[in-house]
C-alpha positions in Angstrom: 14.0 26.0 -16.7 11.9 23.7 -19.0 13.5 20.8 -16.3 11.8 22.3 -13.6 8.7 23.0 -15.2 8.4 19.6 -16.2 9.3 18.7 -12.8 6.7 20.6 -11.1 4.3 19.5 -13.2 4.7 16.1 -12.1 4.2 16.9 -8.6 1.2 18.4 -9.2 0.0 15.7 -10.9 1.5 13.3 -8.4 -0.4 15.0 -5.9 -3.7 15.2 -7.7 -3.4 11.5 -8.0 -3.0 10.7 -4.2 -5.9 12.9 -3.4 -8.0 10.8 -6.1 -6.8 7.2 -5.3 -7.3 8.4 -1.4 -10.9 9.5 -2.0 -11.8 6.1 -3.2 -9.7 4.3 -1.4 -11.6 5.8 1.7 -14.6 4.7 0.1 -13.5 1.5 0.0 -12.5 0.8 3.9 -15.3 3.2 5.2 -18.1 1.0 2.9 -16.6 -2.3 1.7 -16.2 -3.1 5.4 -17.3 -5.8 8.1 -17.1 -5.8 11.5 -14.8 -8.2 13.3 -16.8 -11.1 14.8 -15.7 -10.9 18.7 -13.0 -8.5 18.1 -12.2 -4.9 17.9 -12.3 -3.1 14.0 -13.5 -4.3 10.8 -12.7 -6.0 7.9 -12.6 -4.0 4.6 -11.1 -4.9 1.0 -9.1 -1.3 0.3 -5.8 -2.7 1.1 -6.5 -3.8 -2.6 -5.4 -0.2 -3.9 -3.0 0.0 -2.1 -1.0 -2.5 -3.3 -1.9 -1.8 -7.2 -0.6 1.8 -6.0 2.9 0.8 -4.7 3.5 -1.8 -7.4 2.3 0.2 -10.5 3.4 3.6 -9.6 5.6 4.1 -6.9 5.6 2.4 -3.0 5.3 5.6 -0.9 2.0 6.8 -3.1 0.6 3.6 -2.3 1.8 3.7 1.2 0.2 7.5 1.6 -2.9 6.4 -0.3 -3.3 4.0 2.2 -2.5 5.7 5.4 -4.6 9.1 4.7 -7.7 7.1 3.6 -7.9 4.4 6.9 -6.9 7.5 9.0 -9.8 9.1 8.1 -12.3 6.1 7.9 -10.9 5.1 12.0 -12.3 8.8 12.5 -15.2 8.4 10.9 -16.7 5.2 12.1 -15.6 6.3 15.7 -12.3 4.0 16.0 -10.6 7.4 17.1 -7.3 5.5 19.2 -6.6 3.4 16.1 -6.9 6.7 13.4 -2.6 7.6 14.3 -1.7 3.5 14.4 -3.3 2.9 11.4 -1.6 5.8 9.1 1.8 4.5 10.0 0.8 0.8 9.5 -0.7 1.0 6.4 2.2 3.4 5.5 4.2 0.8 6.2 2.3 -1.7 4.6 2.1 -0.2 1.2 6.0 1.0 1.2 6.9 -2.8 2.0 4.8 -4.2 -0.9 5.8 -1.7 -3.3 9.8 -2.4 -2.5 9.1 -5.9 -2.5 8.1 -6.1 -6.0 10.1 -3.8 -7.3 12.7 -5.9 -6.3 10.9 -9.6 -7.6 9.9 -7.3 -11.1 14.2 -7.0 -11.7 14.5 -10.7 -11.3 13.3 -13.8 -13.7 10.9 -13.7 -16.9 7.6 -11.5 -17.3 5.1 -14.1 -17.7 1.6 -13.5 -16.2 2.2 -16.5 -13.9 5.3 -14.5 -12.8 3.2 -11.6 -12.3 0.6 -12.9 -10.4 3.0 -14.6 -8.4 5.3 -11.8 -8.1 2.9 -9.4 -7.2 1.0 -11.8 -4.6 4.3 -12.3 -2.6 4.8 -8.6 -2.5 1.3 -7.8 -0.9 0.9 -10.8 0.8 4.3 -9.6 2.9 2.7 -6.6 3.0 -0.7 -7.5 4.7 1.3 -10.1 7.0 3.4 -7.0 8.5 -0.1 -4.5 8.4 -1.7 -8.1 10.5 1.2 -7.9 13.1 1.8 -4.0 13.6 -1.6 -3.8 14.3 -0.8 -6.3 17.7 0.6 -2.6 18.8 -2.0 -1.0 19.8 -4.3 -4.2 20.7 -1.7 -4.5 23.1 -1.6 -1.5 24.9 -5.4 -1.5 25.6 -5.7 -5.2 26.3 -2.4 -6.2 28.2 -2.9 -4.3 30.9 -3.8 -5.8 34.2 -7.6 -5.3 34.4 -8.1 -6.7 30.4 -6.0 -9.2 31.5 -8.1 -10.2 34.6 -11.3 -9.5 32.3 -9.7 -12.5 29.5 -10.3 -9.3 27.3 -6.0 -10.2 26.0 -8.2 -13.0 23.8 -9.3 -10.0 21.5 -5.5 -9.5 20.5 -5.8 -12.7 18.6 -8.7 -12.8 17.5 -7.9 -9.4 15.5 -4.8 -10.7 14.4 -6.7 -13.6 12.6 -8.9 -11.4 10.8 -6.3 -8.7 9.8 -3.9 -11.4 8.9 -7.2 -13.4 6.7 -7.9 -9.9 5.3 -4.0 -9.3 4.2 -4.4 -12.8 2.2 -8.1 -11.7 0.8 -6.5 -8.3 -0.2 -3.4 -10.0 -1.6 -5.0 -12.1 -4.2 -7.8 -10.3 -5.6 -4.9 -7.3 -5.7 -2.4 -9.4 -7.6 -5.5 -10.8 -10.2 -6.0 -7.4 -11.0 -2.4 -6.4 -11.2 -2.1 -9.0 -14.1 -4.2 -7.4 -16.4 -3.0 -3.8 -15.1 0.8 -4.3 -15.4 0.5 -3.8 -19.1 -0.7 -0.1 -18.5 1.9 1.1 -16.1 3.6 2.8 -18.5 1.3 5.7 -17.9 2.7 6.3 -14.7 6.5 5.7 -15.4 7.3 9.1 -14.1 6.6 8.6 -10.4 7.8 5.2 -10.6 10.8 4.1 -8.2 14.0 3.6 -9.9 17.7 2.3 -9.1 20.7 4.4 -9.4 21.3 2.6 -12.2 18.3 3.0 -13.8 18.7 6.7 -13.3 22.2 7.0 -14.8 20.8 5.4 -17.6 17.8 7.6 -18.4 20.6 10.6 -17.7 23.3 9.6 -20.8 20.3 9.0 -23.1 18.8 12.3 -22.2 22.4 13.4 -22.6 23.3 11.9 -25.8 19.4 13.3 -27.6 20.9 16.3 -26.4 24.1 15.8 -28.1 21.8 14.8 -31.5 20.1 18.1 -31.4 22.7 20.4 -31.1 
């Protein structure tokens, strides 16, 4: 019983926290934004949380975070065809990172180079594959004949170049700031992403306390 008190406590709080991080994420693409020179959308700097999210708590919050918050900023600067492509995409985009560095975080020293390094890889995948899914729904709007005709296809690449120059921008001011965040993850070991190892592990030493007590 105490188990799954404890247990919904945490998705409360899990919950409460993507509503939070989502409300100023939103802030972020809806007012720390630019529009694209030429192109269709607009640069904004709130892929930044996104990756902090997925790396210091757990890949699908940052991926949520991300998706909810650029759902609702498409709607609300009129980009209403993007709003769906861009919850799955930066969805996406947040789950890869976080996976990533999970993965680069089992492997080698902790160092801050390492981290810095580690996390930059991790989001700068991330904000290559948000740069190319995003060639989706350019594509369905300006491949077809008429756009074509029009030389409105350009457009395709000249988003690509900014999404893929805002997954870089994103990707190292995100992985500065992760350095001198890692240190505090520990407040948020409870929703973070663990192996089956891992898991096993935290099992037999509850277990064994257990044991102690009684």
């Amino acid at each position: 019983m105490n188990e799954a008190k404890r247990r919904g406590k945490d998705y409360v709080m899990l919950i409460s926290l993507i509503g939070v991080f989502t409300a100023l994420d939103f802030v972020l693409a809806r007012f720390a934004s630019f529009p694209i020179f030429n192109g269709d959308g607009y640069f904004n700097l709130s892929d930044i949380l996104v990756f902090l999210l997925s790396a210091l708590i757990n890949p699908w919050v940052g991926g949520l975070v991300g998706g909810i918050s650029g759902l609702l900023s498409d709607l609300s600067q009129g980009y209403i065809y993007y709003a769906p492509f861009t919850f799955f995409i930066k969805l996406l985009e947040g789950a890869l990172a976080g996976y990533i560095y999970s993965w680069l975080a089992r492997n080698g020293k902790t160092t801050k180079r390492g981290t810095w390094l580690k996390g930059f890889i991790a989001f700068l995948t991330g904000g290559i594959l948000m740069a190319i899914l995003y060639m989706i729904p350019d594509g369905i709007v300006y491949l077809i004949p008429e756009s074509i005709a029009q030389g409105n296809y350009i457009i395709i690449f000249v988003d690509l170049g900014f999404n893929f120059l805002q997954g870089v921008v994103n990707a190292l001011l995100a992985a500065s700031l992760f350095v001198g965040l890692a240190n505090s993850s520990f407040l948020f070991d409870r929703f973070k992403l663990k192996s089956k190892g891992e898991e096993k592990e935290k099992l037999s030493v509850e277990e064994e306390e257990k044991g102690k007590d009684k």
